[in-house]
C-alpha positions as CSV (number, residue, x, y, z in Angstrom):
1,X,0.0,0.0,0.0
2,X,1.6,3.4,-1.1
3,X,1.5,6.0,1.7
4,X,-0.2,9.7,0.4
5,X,0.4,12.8,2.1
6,X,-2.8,13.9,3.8
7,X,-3.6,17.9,4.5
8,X,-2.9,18.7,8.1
9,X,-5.5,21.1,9.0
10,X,-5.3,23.8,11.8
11,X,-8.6,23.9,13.5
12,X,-9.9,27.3,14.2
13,X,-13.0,28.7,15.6
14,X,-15.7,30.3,13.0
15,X,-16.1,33.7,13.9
16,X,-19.6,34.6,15.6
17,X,-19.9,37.4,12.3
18,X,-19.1,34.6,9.8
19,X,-21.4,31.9,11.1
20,X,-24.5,31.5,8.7
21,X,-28.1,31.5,10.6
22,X,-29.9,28.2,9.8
23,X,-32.4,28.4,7.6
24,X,-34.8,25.9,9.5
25,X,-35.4,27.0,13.2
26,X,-33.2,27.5,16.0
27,X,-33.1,26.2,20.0
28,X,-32.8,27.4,23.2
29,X,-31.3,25.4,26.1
30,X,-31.9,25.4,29.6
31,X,-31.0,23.6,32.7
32,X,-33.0,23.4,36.3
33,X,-33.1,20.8,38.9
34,X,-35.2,18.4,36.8
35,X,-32.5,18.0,34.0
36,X,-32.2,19.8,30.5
37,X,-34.7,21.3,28.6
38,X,-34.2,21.9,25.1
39,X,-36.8,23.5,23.2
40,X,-37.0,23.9,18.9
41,X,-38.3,27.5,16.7
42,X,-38.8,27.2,13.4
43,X,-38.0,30.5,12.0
44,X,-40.8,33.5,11.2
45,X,-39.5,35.4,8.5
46,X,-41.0,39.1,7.3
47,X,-39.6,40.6,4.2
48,X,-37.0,37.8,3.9
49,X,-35.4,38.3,7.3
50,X,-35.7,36.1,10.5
51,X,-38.2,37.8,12.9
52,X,-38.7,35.4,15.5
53,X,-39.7,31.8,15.7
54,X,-42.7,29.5,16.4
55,X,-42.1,27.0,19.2
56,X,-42.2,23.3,17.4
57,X,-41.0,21.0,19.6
58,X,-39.7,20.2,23.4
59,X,-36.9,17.9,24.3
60,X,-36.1,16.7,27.9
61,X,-33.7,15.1,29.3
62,X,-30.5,14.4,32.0
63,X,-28.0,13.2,29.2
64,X,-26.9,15.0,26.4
65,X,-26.1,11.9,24.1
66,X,-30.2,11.1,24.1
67,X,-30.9,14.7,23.4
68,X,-28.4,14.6,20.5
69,X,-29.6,11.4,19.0
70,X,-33.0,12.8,19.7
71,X,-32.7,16.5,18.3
72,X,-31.3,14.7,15.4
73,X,-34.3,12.2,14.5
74,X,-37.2,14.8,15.6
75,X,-34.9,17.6,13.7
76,X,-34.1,16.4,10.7
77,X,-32.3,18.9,7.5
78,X,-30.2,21.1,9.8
79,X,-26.8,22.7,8.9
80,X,-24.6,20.3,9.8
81,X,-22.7,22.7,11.5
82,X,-25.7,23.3,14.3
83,X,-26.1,20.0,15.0
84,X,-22.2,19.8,15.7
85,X,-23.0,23.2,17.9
86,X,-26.1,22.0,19.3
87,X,-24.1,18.6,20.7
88,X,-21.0,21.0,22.1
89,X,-24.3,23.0,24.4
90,X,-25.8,19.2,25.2
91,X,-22.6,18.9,26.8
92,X,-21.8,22.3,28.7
93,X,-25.4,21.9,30.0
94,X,-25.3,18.2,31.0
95,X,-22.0,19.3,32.5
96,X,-24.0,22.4,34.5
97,X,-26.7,20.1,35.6
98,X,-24.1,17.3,36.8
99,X,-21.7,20.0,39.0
100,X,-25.6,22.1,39.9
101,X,-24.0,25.0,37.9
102,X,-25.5,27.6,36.7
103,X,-25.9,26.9,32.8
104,X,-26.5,30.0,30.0
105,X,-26.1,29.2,26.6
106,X,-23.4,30.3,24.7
107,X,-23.4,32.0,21.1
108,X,-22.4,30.1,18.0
């Protein structure tokens, strides 16, 4: 088998002014003494513009690996790139509600 040279890829963090708003909804996360609460908007648009969103759906839970798997059978067509940020706030917050932290949901 003939070795090939592979890219090595510095990984770097998408700026918050480069990140593109998904198209589909958003979610908000919060954490309490019963466990995680994750709650899906699909997006309200006027004039082409996201104005606010319409709740759709409510996921609960203590662990963040069911809310991903979840999130990503209830929620299908995202970016892929907010599933990969949804599953980094699963983790904070799971994390918050483990240590009975305070947990507030960080930007993208």
């Amino acid at each position: 088998m003939v070795d090939k040279e592979v890219p090595l890829i510095k990984a770097k963090k998408t700026m918050e002014k480069d990140v593109i708003l998904d198209p589909r909804g958003f979610f908000v996360i919060e954490v309490d003494v019963k466990g995680i609460r994750v709650e899906y908007y699909s997006n309200v648009y006027r004039n082409k513009r996201i104005v606010s969103g319409r709740l759709e759906k409510v996921f609960t839970e203590t662990k963040a690996d069911a809310l991903s798997d979840s999130i990503a059978q209830h929620v299908p067509h995202l970016r892929p790139e907010h599933y990969l940020y949804i599953g980094r706030e699963l983790q904070n917050a799971q994390l918050a509600f483990e240590q009975k932290k305070k947990y507030v949901q960080g930007g993208c």
